[in-house]
LOMAR-729301 format. One record per atom (N, C-alpha, C): x, y, z. Coordinates in pm, whole numbers, padded with zeros to 5 digits, always signed. Example, Ala and Ser with C-alpha at 12.3 -4.5 7.8 and 13.67 -1.06 7.14 Angstrom:
<pts>
+01319-00569+00780;+01230-00450+00780;+01320-00330+00780;+01285-00225+00708;+01367-00106+00714;+01290+00003+00787;
</pts>
This chain:
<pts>
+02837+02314-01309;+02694+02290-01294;+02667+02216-01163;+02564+02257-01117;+02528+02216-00968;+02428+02055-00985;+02516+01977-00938;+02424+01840-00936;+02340+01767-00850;+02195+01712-00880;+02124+01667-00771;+02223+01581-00674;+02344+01500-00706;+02414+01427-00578;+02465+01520-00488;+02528+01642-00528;+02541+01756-00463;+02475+01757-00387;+02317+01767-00435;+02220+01846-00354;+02192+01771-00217;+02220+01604-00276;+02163+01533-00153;+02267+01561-00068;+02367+01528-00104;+02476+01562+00006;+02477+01690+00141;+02380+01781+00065;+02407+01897+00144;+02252+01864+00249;+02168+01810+00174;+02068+01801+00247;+02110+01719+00348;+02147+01581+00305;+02230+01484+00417;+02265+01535+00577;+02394+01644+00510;+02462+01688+00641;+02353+01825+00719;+02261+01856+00633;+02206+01971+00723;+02072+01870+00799;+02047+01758+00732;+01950+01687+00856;+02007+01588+00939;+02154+01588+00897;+02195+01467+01032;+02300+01587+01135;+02359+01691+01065;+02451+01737+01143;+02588+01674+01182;+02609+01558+01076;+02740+01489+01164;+02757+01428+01027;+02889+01430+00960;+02932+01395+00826;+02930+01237+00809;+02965+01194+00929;+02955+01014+00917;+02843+00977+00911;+02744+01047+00986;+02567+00988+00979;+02498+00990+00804;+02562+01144+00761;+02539+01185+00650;+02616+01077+00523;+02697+01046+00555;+02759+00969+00405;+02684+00796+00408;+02695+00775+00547;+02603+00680+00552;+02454+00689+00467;+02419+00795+00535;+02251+00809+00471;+02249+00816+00329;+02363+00891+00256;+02378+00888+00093;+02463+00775+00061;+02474+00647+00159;+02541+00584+00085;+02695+00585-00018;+02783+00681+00065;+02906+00747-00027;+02974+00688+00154;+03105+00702+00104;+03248+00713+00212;+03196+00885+00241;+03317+00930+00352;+03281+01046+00412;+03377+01166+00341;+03478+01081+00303;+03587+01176+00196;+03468+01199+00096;+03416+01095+00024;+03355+01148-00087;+03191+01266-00031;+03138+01224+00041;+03083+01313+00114;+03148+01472+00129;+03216+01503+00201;+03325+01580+00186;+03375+01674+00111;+03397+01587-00003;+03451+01650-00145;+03328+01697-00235;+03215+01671-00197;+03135+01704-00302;+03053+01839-00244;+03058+01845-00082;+03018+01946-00021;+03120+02051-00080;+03237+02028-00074;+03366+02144-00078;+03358+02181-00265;+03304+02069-00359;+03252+02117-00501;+03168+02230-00514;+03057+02209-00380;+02938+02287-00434;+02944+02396-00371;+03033+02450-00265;+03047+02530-00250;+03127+02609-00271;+03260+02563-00340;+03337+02651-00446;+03251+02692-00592;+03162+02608-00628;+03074+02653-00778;+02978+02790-00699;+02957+02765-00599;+02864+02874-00527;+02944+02989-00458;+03040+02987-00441;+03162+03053-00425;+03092+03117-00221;+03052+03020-00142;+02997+03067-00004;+03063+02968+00129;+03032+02938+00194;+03049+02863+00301;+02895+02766+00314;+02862+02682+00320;+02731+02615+00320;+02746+02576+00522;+02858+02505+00528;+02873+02454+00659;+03001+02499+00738;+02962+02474+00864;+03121+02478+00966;+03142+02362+00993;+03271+02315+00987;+03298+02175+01065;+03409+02205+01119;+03408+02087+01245;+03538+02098+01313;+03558+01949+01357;+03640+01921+01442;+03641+01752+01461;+03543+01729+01521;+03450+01807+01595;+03327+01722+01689;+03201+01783+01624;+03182+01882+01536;+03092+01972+01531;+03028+01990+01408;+02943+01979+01330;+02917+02080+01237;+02770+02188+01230;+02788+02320+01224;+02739+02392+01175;+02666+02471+01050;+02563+02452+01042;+02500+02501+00909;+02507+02663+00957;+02582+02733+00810;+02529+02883+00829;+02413+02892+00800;+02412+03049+00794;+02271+03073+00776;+02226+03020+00633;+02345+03064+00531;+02304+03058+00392;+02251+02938+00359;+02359+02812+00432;+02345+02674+00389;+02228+02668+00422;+02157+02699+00559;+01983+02626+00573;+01975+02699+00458;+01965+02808+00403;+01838+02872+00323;+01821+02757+00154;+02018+02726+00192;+02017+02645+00005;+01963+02516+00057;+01992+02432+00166;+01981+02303+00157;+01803+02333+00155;+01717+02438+00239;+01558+02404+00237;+01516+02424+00071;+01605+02528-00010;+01590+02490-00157;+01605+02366-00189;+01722+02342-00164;+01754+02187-00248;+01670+02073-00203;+01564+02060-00116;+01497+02011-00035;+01371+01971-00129;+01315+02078-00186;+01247+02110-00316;+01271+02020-00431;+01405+02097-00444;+01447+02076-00589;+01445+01874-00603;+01535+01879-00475;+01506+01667-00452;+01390+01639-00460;+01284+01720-00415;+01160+01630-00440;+01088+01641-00560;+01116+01750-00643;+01064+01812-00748;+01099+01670-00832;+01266+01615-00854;+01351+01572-00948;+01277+01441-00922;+01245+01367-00785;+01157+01261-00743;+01059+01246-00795;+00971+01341-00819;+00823+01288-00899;+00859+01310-01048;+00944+01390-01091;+00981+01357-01235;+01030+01210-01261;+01072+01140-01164;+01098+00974-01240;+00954+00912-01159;+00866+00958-01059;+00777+00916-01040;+00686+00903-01167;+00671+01045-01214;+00568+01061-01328;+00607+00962-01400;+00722+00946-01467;+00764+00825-01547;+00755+00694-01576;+00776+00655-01416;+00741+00514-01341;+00586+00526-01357;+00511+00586-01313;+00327+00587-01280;+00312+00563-01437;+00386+00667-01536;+00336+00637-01673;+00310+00493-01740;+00433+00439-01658;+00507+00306-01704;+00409+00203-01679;+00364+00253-01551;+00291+00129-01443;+00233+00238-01321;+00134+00259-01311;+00078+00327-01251;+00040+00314-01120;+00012+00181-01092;+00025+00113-00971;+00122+00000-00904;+00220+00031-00941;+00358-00039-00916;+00472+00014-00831;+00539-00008-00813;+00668+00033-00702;+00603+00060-00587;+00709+00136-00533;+00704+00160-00359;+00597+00273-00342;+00523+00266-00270;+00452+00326-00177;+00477+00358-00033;+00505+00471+00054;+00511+00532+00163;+00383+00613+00203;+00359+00530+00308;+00234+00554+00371;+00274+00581+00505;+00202+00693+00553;+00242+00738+00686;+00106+00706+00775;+00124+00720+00892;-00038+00734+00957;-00020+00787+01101;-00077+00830+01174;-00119+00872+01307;-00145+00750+01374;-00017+00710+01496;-00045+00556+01605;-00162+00564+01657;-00302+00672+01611;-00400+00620+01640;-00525+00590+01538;-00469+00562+01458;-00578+00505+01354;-00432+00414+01217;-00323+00418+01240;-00261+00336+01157;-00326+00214+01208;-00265+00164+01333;-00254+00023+01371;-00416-00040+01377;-00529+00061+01383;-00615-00013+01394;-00697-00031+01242;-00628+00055+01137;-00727+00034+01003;-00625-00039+00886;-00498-00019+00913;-00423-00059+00780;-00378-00212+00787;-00390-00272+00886;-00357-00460+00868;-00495-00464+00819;-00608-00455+00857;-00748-00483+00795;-00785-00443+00621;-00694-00347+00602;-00703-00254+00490;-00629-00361+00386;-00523-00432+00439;-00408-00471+00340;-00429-00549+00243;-00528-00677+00295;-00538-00769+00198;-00592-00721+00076;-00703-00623+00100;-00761-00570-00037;-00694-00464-00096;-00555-00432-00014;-00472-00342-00105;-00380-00439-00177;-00336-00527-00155;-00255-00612-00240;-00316-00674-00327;-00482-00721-00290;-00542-00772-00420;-00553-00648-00519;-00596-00537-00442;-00602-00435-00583;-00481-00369-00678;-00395-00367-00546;-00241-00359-00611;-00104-00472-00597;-00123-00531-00729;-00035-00678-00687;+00096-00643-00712;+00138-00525-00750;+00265-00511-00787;+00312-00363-00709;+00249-00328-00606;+00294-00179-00476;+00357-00249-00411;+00452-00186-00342;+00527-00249-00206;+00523-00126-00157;+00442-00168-00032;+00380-00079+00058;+00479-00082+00187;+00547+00070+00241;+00589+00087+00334;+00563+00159+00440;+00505+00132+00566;+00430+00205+00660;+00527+00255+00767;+00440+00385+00801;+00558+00422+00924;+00432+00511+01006;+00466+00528+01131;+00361+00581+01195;+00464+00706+01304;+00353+00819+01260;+00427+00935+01349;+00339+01011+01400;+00357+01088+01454;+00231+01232+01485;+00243+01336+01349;+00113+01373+01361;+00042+01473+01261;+00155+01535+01233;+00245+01645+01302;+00315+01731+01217;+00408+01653+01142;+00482+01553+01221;+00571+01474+01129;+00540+01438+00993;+00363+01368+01013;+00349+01343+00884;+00379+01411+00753;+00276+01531+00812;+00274+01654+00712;+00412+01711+00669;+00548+01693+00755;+00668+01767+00688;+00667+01624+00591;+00695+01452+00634;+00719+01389+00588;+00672+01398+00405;+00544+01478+00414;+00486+01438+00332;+00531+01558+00183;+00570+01632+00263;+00605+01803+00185;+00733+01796+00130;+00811+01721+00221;+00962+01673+00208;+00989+01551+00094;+00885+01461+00041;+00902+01373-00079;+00920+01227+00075;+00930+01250+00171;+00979+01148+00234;+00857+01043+00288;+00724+01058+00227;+00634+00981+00237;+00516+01046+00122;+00437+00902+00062;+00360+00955-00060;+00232+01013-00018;+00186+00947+00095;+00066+00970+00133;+00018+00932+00264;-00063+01015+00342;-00063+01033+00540;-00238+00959+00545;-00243+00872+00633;-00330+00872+00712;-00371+00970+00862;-00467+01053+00850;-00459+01155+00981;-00597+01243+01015;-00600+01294+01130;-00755+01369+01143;-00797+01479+01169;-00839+01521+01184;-00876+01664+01147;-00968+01713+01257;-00948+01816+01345;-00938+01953+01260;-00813+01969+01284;-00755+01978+01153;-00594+02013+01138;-00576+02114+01037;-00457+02202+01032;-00417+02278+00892;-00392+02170+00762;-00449+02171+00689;-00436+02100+00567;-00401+02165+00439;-00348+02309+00412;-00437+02407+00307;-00325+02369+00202;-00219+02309+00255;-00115+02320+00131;-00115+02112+00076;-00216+02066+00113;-00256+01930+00010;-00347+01881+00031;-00390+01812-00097;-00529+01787-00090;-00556+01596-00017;-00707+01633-00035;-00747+01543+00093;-00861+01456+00063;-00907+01368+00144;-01026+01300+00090;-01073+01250+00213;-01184+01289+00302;-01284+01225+00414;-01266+01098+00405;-01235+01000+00517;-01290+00861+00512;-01403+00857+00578;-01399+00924+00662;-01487+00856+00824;-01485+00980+00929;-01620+00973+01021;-01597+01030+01145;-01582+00949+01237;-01493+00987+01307;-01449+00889+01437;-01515+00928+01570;-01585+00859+01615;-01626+00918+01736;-01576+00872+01844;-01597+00868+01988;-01565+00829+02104;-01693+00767+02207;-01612+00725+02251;-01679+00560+02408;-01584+00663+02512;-01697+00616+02647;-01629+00645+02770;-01598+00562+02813;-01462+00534+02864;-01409+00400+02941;-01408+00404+03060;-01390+00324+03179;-01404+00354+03299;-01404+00214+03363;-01327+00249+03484;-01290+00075+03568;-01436+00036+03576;-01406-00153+03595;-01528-00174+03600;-01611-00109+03779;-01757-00113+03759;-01831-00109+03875;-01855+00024+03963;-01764+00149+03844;-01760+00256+03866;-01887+00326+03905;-01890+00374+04015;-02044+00445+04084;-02120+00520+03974;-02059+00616+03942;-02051+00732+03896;-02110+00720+03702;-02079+00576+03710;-02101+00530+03532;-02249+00469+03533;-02336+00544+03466;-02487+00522+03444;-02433+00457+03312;-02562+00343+03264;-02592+00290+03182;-02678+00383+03062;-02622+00330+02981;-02698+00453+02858;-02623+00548+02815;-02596+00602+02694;-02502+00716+02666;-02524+00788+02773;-02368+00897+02729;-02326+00970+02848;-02313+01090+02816;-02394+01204+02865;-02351+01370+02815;-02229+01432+02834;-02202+01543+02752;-02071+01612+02834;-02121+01658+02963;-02217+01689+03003;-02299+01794+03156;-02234+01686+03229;-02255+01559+03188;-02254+01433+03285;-02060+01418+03341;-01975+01509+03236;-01841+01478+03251;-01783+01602+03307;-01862+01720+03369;-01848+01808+03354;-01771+01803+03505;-01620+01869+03532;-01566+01869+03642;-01467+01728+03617;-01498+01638+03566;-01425+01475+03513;-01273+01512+03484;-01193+01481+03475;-01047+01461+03462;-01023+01379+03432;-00979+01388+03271;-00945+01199+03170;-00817+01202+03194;-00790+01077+03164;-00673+01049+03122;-00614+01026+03014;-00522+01088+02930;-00524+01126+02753;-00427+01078+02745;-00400+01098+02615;-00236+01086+02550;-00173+01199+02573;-00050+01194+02584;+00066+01315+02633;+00026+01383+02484;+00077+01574+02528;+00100+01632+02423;+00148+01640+02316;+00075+01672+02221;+00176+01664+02044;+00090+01501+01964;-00015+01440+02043;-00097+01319+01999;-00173+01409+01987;-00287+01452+01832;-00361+01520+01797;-00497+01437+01853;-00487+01335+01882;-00631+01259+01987;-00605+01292+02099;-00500+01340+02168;-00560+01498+02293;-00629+01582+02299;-00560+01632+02182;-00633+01755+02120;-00780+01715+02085;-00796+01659+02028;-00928+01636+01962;-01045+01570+02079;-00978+01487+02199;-01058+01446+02315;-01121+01565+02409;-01015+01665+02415;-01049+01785+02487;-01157+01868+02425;-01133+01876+02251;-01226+01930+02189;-01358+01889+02178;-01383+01765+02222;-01504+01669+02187;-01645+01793+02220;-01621+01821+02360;-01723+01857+02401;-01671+02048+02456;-01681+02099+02351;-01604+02241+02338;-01789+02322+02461;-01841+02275+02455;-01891+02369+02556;-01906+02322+02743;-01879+02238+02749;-01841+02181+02851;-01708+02176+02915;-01733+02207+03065;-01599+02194+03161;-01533+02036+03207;-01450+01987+03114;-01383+01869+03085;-01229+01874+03101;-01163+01866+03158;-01022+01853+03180;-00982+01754+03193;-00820+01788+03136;-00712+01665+03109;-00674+01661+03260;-00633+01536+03321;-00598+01482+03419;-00406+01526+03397;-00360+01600+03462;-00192+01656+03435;-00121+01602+03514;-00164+01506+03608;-00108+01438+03665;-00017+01322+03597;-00114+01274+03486;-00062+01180+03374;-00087+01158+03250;-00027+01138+03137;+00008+01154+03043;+00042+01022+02956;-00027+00922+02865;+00006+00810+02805;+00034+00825+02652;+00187+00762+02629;+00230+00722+02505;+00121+00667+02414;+00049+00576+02475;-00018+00474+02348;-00161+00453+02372;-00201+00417+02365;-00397+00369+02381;-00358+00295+02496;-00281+00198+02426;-00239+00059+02545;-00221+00117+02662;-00160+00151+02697;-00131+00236+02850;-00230+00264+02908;-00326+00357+02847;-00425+00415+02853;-00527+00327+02954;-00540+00209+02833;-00679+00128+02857;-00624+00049+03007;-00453+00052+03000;-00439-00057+03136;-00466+00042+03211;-00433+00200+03238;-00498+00229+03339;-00593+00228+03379;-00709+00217+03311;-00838+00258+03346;-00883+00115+03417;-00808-00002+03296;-00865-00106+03387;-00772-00173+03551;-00694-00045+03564;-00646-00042+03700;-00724+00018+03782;-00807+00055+03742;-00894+00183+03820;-00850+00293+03894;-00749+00359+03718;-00701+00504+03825;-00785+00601+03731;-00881+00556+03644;-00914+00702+03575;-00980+00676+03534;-01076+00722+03431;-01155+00745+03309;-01106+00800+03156;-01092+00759+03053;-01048+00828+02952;-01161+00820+02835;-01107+00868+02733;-01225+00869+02572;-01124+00770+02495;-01188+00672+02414;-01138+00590+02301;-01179+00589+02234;-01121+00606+02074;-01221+00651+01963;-01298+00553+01936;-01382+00533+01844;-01512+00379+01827;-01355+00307+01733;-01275+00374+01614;-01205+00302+01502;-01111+00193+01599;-01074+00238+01691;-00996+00109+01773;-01059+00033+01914;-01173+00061+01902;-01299-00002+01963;-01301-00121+01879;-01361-00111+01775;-01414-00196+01681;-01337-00275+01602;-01159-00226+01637;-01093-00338+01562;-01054-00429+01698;-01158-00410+01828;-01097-00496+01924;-00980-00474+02012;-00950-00323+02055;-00870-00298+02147;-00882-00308+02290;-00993-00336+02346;-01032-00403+02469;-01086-00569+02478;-01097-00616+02332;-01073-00802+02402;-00996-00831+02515;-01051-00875+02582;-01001-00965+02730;-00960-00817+02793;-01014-00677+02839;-01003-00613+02930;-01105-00609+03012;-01126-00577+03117;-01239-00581+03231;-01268-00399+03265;-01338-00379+03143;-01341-00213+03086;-01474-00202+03070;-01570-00084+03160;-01707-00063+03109;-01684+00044+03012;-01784+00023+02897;-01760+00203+02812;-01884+00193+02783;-01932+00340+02769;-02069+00410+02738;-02067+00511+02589;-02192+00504+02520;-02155+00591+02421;-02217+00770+02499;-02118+00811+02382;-02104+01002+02422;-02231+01060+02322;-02332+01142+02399;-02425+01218+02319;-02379+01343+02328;-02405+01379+02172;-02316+01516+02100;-02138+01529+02122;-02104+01403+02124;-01973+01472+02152;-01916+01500+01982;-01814+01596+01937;-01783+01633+01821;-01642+01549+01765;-01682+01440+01670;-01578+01363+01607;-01472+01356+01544;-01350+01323+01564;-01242+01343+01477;-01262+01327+01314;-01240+01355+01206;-01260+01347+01078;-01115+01276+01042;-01109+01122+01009;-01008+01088+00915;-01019+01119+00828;-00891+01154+00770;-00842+01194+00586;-00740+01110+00507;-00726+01117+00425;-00591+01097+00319;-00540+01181+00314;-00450+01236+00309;-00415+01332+00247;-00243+01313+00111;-00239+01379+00046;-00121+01352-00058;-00097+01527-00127;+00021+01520-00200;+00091+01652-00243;-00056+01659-00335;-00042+01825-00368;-00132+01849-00476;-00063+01822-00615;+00049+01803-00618;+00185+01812-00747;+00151+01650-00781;+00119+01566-00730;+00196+01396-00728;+00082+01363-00880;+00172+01257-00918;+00112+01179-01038;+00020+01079-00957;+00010+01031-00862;-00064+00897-00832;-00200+00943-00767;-00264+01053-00802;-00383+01046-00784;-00494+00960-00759;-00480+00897-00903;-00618+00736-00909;-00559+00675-00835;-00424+00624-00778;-00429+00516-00692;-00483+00564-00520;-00476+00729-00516;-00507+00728-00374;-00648+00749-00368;-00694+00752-00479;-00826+00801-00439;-00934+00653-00421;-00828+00497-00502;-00873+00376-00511;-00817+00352-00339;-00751+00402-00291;-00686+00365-00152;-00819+00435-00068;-00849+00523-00070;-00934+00616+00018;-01040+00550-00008;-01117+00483-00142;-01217+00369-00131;-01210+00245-00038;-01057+00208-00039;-01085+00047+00004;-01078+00114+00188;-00997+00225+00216;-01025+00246+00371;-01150+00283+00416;-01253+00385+00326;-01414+00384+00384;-01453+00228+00351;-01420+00189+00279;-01533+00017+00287;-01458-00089+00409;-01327-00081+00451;-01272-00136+00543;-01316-00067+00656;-01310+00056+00649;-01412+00089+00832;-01551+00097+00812;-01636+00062+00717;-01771+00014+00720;-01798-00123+00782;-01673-00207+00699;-01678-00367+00738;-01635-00347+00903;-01552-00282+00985;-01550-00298+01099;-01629-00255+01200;-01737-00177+01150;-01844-00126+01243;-01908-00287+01266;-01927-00370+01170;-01975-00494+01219;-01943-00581+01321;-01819-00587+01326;-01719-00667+01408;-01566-00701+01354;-01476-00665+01441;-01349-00686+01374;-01272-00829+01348;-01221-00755+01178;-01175-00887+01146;-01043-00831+01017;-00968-00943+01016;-00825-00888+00972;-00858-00930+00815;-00942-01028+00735;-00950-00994+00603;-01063-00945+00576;
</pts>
């Protein structure tokens, strides 16, 4: 009979590729690692992997079993989830993912009233880009994504927090920066300065103003907001910042003019979680306390 330790094992070595990374990650020696690969594939009577002293190779078959067994681990996961939620519904670990552009500016603000509402979650955050999330999230390897939209969503369900809109930033004393919101006509020919590709707030900055001639500046390309905002207040550019890290105070003490954007088209934050998962009521009590935490920050930002 084929056993879930099996299974992890095989998953192990087909996402690290290297048997020592893999026994580590399952927590086993590498003999026993090893031996349990060479079990499951004598019960299966195939080859799953190639190894050699520097190398290993997944055949073809092995991807096809380990993206089964991939399943089957997460399937066997919410069966002691369901159990646990039965037990205590709002208790244990929580994995929360988010997009580095709306984690860092909504979930320290978010926290205190998640621990008052859940005194017994231990909440673990990790922040990636959109697709990551979404495998993270398909894979059992996170419960639930902070992220925005317009994205493919069709295979889990979701819940609106907020539209996010955008500010024009721009060195101070800039000629060119009228007082008073700012049209796309007004940006038309402009060259921002964005986040590098695969940050879905590229995507979504470029999209703002879909009938207007607006281009990304390809000259350069920023990791983080932070980068971003020091350029501008170097005075090499102009970029878009959404209002959600406006308002939790991402330009205190910068020497940054920004203008608001008329008609530009807003990112949509979501929740999103498996359609399969038992913890429904708690995300949908989570997706409450994040619309009333970015209500409270349209006022002025503040960490409880």
């Amino acid at each position: 009979m084929i056993t879930l330790r099996q299974l992890h094992f095989l998953v192990a070595i087909a996402e690290e590729l290297n048997f020592s990374r893999a026994a580590e990650k399952c927590f086993v020696t590498q003999p026993t690692l090893s031996a349990g690969l060479k079990e499951l594939e004598d019960r299966l009577g195939v080859v799953l992997a190639e190894r050699t002293r520097r190398t290993v190779i997944m055949t073809p078959i092995g991807r096809r079993i380990a993206e089964r067994a991939r399943r089957l681990l997460r399937d066997a996961g919410e069966i002691e989830a369901i159990a646990a939620t039965h037990r205590n519904p709002d208790a244990g670990d929580l994995h929360l993912g988010a997009i580095p552009t709306i984690g860092p500016f909504l979930i320290p603000r978010a926290l205190l009233e998640i621990r008052r509402t859940f005194p017994d979650l231990r909440l673990y955050l990790r922040e990636e880009l959109t697709e990551q999330l979404l495998e993270g999230l398909m894979d059992g390897r996170l419960d639930v994504i902070l992220f925005a939209q317009p994205y493919d969503t069709a295979e889990i369900e979701t819940r609106h927090l907020f539209d996010d809109g955008y500010h024009l930033a721009a060195p101070p004393g800039m000629a060119a920066f009228a007082p008073g919101p700012v049209g796309g006509k007004a940006l038309e020919g402009a060259r921002l300065m964005l986040l590098e590709k695969g940050h879905c707030l590229q995507r979504h900055a470029l999209s703002a103003f879909p009938d207007d001639d607006i281009q990304q500046d390809d000259s350069f390309s920023a990791t983080s907001l932070m980068t971003l905002i020091s350029m501008v207040g170097e005075g090499l550019g102009i970029t878009l910042l959404p209002d959600l890290a406006i308002d939790a105070g991402v330009l205190t003490g910068q020497d940054i003019q920004i203008a608001p954007l008329k008609g530009a088209c807003p990112r949509h934050v979501m929740l999103g979680w498996r359609t399969t998962t038992p913890r429904r009521a708690l995300f949908e009590t989570l997706a409450l306390i994040f619309r009333d935490t970015r209500e409270r920050m349209a006022t002025g930002p503040s960490l409880s």
